[in-house]
VMD Tcl script that builds the backbone (N, CA, C; Angstrom):
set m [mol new atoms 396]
animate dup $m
set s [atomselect $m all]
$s set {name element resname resid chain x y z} {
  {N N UNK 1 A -31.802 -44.221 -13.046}
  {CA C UNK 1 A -32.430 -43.429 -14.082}
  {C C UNK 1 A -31.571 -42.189 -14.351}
  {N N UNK 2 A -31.188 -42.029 -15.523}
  {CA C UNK 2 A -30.570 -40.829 -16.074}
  {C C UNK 2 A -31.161 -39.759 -16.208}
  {N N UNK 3 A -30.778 -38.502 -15.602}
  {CA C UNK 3 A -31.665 -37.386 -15.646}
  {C C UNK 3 A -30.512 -35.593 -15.709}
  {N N UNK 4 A -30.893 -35.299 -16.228}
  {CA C UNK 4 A -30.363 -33.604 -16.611}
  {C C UNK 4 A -29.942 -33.296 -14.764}
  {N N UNK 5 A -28.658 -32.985 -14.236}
  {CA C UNK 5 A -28.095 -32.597 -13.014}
  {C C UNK 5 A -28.615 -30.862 -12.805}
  {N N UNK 6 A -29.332 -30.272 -12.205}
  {CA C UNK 6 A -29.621 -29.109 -11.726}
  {C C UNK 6 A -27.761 -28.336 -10.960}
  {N N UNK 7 A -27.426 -29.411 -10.813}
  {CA C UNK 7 A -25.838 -28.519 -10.413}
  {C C UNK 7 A -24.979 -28.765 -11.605}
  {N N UNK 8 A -24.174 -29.623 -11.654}
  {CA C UNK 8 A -23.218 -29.377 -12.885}
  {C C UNK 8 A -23.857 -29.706 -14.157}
  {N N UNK 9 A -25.172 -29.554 -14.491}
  {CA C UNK 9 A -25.598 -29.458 -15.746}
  {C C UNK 9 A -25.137 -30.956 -16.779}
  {N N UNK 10 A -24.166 -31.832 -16.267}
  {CA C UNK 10 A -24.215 -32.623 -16.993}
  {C C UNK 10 A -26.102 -33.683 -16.552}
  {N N UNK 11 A -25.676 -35.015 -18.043}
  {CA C UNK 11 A -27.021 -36.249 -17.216}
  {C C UNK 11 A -25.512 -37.022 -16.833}
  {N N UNK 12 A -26.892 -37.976 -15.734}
  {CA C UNK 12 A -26.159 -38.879 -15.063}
  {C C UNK 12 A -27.424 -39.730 -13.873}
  {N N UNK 13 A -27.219 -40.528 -13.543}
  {CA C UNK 13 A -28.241 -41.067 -12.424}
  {C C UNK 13 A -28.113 -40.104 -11.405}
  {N N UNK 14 A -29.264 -39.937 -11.096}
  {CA C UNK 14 A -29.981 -39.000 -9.954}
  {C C UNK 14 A -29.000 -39.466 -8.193}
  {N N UNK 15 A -29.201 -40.411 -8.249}
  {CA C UNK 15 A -28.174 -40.883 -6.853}
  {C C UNK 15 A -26.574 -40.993 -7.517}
  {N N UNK 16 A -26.224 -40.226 -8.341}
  {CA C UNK 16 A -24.657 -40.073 -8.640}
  {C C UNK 16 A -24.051 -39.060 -7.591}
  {N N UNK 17 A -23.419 -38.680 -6.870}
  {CA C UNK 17 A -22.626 -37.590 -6.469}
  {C C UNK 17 A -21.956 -36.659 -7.068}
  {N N UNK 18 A -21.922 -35.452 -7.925}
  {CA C UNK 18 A -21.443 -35.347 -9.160}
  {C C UNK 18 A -20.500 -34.076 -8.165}
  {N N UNK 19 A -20.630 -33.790 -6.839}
  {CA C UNK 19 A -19.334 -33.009 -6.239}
  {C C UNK 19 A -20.045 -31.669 -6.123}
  {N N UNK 20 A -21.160 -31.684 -7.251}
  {CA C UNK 20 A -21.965 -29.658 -7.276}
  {C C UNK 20 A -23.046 -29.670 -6.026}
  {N N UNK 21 A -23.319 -30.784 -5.559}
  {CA C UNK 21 A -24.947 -30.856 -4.924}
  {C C UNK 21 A -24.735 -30.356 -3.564}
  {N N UNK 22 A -25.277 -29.312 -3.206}
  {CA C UNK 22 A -25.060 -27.835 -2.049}
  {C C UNK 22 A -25.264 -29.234 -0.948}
  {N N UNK 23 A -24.778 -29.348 0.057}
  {CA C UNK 23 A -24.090 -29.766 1.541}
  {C C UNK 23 A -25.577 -29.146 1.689}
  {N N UNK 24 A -26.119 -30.475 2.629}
  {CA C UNK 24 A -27.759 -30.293 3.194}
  {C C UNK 24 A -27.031 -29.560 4.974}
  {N N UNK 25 A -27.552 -28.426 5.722}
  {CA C UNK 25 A -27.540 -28.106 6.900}
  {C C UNK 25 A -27.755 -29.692 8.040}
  {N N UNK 26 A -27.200 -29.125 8.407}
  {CA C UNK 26 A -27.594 -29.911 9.772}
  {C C UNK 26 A -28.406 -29.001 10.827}
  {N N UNK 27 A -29.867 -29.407 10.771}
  {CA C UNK 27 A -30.745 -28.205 11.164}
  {C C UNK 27 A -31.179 -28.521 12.862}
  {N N UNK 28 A -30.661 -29.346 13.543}
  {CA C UNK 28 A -30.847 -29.434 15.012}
  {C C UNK 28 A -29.788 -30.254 15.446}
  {N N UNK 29 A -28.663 -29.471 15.278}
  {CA C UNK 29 A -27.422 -29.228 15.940}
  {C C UNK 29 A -27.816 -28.743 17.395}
  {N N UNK 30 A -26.941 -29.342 18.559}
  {CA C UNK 30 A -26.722 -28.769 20.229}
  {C C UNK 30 A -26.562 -27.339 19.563}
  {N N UNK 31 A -25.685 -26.803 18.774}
  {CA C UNK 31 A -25.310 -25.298 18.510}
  {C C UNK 31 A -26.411 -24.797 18.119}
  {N N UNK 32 A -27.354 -24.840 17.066}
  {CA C UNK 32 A -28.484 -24.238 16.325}
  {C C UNK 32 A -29.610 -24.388 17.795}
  {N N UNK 33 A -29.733 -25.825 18.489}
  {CA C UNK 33 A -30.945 -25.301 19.470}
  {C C UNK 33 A -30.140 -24.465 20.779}
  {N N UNK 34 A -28.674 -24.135 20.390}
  {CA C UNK 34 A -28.566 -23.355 21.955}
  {C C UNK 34 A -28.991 -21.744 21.306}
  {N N UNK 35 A -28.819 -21.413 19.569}
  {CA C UNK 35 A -29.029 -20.045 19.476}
  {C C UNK 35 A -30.302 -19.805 19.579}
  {N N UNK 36 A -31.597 -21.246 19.748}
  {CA C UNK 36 A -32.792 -20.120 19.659}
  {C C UNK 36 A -33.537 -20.612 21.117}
  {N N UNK 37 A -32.496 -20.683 21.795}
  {CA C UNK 37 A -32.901 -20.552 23.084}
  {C C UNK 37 A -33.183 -19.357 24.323}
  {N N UNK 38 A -34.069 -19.046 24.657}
  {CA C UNK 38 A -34.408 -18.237 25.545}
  {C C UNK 38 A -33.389 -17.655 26.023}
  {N N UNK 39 A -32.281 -18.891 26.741}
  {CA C UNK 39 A -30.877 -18.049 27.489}
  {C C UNK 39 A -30.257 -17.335 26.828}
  {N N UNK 40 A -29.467 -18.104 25.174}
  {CA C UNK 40 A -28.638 -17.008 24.747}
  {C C UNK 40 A -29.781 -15.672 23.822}
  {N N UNK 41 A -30.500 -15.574 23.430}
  {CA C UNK 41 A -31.254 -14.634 24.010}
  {C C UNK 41 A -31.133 -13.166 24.284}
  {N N UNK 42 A -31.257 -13.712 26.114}
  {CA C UNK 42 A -31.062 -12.711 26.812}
  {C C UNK 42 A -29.581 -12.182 26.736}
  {N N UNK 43 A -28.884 -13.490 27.054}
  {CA C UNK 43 A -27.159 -13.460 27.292}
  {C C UNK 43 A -26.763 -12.600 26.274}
  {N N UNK 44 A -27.502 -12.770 24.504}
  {CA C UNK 44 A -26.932 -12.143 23.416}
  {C C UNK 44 A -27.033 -10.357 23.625}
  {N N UNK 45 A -28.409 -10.275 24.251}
  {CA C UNK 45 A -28.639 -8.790 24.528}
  {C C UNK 45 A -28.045 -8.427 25.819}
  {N N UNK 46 A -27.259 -8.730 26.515}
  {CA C UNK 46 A -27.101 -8.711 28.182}
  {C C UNK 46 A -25.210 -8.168 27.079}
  {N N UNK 47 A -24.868 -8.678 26.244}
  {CA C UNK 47 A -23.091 -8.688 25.755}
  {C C UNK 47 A -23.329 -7.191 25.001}
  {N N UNK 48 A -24.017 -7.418 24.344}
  {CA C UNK 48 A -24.246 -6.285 22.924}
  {C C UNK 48 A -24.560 -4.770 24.185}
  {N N UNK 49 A -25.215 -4.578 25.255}
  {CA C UNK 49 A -25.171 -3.871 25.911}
  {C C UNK 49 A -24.163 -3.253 26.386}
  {N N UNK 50 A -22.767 -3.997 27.426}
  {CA C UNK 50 A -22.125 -4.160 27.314}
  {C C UNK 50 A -21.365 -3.420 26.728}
  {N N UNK 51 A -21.201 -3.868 25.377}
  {CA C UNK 51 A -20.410 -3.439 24.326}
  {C C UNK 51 A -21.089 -2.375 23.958}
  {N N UNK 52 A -22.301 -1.641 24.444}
  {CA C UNK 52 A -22.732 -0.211 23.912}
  {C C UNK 52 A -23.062 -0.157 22.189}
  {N N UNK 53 A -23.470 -2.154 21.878}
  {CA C UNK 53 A -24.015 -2.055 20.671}
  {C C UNK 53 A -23.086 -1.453 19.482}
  {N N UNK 54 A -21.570 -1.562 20.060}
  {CA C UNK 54 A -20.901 -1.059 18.892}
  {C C UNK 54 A -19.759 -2.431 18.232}
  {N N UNK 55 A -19.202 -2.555 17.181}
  {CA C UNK 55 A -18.585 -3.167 17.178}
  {C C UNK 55 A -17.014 -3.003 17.550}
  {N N UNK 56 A -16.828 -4.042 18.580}
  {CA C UNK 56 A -15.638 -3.710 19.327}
  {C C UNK 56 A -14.028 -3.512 18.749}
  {N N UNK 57 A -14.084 -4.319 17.752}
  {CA C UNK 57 A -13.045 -4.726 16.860}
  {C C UNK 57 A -13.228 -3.310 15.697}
  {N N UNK 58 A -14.131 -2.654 15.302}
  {CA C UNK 58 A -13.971 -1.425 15.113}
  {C C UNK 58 A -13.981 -0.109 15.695}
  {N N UNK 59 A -13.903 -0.173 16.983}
  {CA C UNK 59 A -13.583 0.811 18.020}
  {C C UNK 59 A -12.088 0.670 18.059}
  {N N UNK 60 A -11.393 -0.336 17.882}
  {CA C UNK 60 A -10.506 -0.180 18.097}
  {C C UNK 60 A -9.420 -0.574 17.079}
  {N N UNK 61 A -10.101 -0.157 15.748}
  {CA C UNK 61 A -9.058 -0.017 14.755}
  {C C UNK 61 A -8.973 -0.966 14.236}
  {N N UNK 62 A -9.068 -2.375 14.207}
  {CA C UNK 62 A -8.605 -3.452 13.928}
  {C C UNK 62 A -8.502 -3.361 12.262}
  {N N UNK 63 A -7.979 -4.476 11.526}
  {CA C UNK 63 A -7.747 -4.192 9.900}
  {C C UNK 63 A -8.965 -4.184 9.023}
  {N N UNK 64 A -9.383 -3.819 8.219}
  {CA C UNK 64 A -10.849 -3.894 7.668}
  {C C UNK 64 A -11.909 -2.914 8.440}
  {N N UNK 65 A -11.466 -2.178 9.088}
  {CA C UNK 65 A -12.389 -1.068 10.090}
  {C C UNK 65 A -12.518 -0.094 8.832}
  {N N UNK 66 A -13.862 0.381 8.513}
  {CA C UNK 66 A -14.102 1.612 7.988}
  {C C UNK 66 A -14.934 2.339 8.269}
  {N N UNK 67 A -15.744 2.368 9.414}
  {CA C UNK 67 A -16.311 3.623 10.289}
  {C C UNK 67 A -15.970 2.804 11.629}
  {N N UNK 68 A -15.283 3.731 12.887}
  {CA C UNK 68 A -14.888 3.889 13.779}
  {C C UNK 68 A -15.951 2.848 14.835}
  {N N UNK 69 A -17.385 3.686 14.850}
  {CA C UNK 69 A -18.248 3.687 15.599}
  {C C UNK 69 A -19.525 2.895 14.883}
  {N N UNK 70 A -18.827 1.605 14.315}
  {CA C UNK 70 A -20.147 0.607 13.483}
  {C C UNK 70 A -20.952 0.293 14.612}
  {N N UNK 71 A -22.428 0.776 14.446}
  {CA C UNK 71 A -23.580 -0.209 14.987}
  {C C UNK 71 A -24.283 -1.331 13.941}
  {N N UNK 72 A -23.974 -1.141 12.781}
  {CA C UNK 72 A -24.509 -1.796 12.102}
  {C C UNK 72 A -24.089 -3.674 11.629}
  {N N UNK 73 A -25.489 -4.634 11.463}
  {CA C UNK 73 A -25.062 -5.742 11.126}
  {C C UNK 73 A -24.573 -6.317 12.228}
  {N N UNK 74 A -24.717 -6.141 13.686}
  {CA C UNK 74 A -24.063 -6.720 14.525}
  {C C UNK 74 A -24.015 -7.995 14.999}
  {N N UNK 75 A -23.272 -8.598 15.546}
  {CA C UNK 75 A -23.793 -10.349 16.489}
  {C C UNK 75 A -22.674 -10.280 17.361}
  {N N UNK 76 A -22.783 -11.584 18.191}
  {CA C UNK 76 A -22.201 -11.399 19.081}
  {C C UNK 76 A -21.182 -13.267 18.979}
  {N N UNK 77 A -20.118 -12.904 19.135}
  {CA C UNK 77 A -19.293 -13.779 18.981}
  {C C UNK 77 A -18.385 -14.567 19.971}
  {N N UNK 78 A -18.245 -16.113 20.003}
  {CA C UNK 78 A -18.019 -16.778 20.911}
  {C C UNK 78 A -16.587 -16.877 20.639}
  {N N UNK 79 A -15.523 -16.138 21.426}
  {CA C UNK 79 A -14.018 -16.326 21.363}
  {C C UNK 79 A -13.916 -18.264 21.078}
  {N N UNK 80 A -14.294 -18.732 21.849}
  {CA C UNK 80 A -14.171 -20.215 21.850}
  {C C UNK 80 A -15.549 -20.782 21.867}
  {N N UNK 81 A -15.549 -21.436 20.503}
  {CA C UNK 81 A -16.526 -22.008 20.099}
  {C C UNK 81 A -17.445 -23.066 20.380}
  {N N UNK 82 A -18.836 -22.345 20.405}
  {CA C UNK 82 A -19.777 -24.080 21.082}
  {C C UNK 82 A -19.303 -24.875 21.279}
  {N N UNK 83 A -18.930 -25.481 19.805}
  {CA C UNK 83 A -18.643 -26.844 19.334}
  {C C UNK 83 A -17.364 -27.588 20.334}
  {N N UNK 84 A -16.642 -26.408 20.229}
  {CA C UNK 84 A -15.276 -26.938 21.211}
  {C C UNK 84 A -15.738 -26.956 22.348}
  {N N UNK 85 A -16.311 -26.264 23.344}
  {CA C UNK 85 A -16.582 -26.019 24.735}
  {C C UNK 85 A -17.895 -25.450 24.819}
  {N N UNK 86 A -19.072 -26.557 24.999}
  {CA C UNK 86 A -20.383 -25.550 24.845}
  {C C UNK 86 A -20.374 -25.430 26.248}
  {N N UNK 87 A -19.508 -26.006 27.676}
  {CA C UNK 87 A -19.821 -24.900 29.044}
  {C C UNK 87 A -19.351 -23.467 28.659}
  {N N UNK 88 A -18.882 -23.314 27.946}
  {CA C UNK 88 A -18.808 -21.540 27.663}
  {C C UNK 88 A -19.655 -20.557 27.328}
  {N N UNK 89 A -20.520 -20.874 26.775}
  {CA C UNK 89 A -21.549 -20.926 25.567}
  {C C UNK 89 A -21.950 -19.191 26.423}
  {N N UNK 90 A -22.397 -19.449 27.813}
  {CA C UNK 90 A -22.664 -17.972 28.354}
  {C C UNK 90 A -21.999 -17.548 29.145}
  {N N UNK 91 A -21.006 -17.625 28.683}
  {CA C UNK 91 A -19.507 -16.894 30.197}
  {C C UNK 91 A -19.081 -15.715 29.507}
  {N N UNK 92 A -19.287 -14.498 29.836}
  {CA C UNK 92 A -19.015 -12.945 29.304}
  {C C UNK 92 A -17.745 -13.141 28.878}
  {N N UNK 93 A -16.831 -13.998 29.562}
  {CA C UNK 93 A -15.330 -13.902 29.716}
  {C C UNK 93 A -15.070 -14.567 28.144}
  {N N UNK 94 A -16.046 -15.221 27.255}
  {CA C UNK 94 A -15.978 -15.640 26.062}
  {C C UNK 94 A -16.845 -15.062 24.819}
  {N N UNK 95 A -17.307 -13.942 25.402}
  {CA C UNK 95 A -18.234 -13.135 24.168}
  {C C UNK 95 A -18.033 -12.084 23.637}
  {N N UNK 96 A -18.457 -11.531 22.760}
  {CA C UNK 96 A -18.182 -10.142 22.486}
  {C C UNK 96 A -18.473 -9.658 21.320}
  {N N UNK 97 A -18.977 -8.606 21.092}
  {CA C UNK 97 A -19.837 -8.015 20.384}
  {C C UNK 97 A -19.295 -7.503 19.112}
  {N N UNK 98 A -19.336 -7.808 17.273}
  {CA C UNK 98 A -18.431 -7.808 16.341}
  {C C UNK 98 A -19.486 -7.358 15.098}
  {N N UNK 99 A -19.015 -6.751 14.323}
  {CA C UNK 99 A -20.177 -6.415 13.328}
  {C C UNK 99 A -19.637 -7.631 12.012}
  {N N UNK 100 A -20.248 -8.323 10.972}
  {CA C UNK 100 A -20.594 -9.059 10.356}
  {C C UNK 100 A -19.000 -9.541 9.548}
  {N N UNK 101 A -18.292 -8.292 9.802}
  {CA C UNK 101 A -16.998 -8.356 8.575}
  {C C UNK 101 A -16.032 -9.043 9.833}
  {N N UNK 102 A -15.662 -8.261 10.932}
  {CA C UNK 102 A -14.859 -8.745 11.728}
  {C C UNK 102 A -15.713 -10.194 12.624}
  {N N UNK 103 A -16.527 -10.139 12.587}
  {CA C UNK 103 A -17.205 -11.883 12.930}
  {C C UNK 103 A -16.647 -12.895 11.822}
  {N N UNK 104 A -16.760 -12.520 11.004}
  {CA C UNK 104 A -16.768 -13.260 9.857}
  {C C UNK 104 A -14.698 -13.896 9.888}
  {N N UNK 105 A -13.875 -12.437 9.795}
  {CA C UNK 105 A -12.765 -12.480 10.146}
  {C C UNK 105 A -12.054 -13.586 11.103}
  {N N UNK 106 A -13.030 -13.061 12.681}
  {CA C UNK 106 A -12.677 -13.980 13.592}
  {C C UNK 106 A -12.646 -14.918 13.593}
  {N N UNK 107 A -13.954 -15.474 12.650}
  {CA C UNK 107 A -14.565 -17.325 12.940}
  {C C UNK 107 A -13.149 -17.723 11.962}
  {N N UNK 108 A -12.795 -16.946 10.722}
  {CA C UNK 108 A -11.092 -17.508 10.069}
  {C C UNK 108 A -10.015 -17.521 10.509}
  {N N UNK 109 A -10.480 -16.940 11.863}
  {CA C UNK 109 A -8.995 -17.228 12.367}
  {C C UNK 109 A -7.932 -15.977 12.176}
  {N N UNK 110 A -8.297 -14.964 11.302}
  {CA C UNK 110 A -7.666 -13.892 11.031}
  {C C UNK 110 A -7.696 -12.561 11.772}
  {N N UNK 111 A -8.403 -12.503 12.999}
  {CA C UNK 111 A -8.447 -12.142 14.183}
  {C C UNK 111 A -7.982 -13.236 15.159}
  {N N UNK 112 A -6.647 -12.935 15.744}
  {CA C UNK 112 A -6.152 -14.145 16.133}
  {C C UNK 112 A -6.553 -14.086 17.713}
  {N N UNK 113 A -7.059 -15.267 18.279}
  {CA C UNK 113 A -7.707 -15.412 19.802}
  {C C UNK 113 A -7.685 -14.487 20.866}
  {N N UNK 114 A -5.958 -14.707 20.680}
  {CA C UNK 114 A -5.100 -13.550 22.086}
  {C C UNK 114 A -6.101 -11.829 21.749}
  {N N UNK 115 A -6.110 -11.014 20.553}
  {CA C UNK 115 A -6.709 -10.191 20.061}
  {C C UNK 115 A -8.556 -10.316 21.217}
  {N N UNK 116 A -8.903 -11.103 20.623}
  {CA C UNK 116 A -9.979 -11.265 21.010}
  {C C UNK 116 A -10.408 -11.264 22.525}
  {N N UNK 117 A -9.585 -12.178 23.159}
  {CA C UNK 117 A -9.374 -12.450 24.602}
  {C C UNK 117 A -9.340 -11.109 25.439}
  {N N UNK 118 A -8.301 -10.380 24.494}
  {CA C UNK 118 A -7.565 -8.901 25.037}
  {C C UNK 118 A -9.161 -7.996 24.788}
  {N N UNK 119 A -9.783 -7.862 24.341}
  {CA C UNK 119 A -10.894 -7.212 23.520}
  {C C UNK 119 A -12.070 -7.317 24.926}
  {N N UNK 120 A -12.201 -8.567 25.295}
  {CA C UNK 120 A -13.114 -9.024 26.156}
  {C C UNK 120 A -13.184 -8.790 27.497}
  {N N UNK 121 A -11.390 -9.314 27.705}
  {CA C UNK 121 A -11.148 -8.948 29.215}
  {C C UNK 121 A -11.217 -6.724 29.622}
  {N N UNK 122 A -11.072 -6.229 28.735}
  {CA C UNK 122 A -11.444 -4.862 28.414}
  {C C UNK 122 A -12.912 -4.308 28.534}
  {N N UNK 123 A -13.431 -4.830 28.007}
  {CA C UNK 123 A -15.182 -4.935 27.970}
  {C C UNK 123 A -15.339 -5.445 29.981}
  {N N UNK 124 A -14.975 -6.330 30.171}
  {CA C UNK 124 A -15.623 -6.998 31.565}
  {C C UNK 124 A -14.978 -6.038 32.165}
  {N N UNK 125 A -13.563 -5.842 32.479}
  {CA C UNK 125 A -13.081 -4.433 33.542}
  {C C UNK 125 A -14.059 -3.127 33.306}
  {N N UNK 126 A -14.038 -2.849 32.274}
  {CA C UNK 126 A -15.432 -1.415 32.209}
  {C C UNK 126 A -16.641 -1.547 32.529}
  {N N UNK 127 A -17.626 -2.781 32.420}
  {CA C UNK 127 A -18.317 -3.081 32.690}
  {C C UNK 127 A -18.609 -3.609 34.333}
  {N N UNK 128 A -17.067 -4.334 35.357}
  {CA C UNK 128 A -17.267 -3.936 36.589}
  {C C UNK 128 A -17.145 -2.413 36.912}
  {N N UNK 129 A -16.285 -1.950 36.163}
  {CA C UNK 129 A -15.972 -0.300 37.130}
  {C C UNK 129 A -16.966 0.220 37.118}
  {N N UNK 130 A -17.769 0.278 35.783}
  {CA C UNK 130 A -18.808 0.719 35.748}
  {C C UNK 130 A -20.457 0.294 36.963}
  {N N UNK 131 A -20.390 -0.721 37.424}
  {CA C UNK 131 A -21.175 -1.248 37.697}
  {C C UNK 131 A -20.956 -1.165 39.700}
  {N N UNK 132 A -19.292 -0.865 39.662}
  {CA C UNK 132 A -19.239 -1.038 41.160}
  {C C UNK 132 A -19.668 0.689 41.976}
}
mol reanalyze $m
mol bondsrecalc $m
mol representation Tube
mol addrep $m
């Protein structure tokens, strides 16, 4: 049946693929039920602490920094990703705390790993000295 397309505005049969029709989520992904799980959670607030709730990658200048001391918009970001290695998923040694622009950055790849790695292992030394 031929019908008016809500995405590219042309008609065409309703089961056509016309290339505009928005990509359905995949809504119970291992990744989506590990974020609304109890553990990461805690783990998410246990990093962001940690990190003193600031974004780390703008503490320390990184490109796209425009206030020093962002609390705002924050999350917390997996150097190495679920998908690749979900035993990581809560190892400090892979998290770290990024406000929305440099998250966003990282997941492109335009914060390059080593950066990140270096960022983290920084966070865990302050966080033992602090703690011993």
């Amino acid at each position: 049946m031929l019908r008016a397309c809500p995405y590219c505005q042309r008609v065409h049969d309703k089961k056509y693929d016309c290339g505009k029709r928005p990509q359905e989520l995949k809504r119970n992904t291992v990744s989506n039920r590990f974020r609304n799980s109890a553990a990461w959670t805690k783990k998410r607030k246990e990093i962001r602490e940690r990190d003193n709730n600031l974004c780390q990658a703008c503490i320390r200048d990184l490109e796209g920094t425009k206030v020093k001391y962002n609390s705002k918009m924050l999350s917390v970001h997996h150097a190495i990703a679920i998908h690749k290695d979900y035993s990581r998923r809560l190892d400090n040694d892979n998290l770290l705390t990024l406000c929305a622009y440099h998250h966003d950055q990282a997941e492109k790849g335009k914060i390059k790993y080593q950066i990140i790695k270096n960022i983290i292992d920084e966070q865990n030394e302050k966080a033992r000295d602090c703690g011993a």
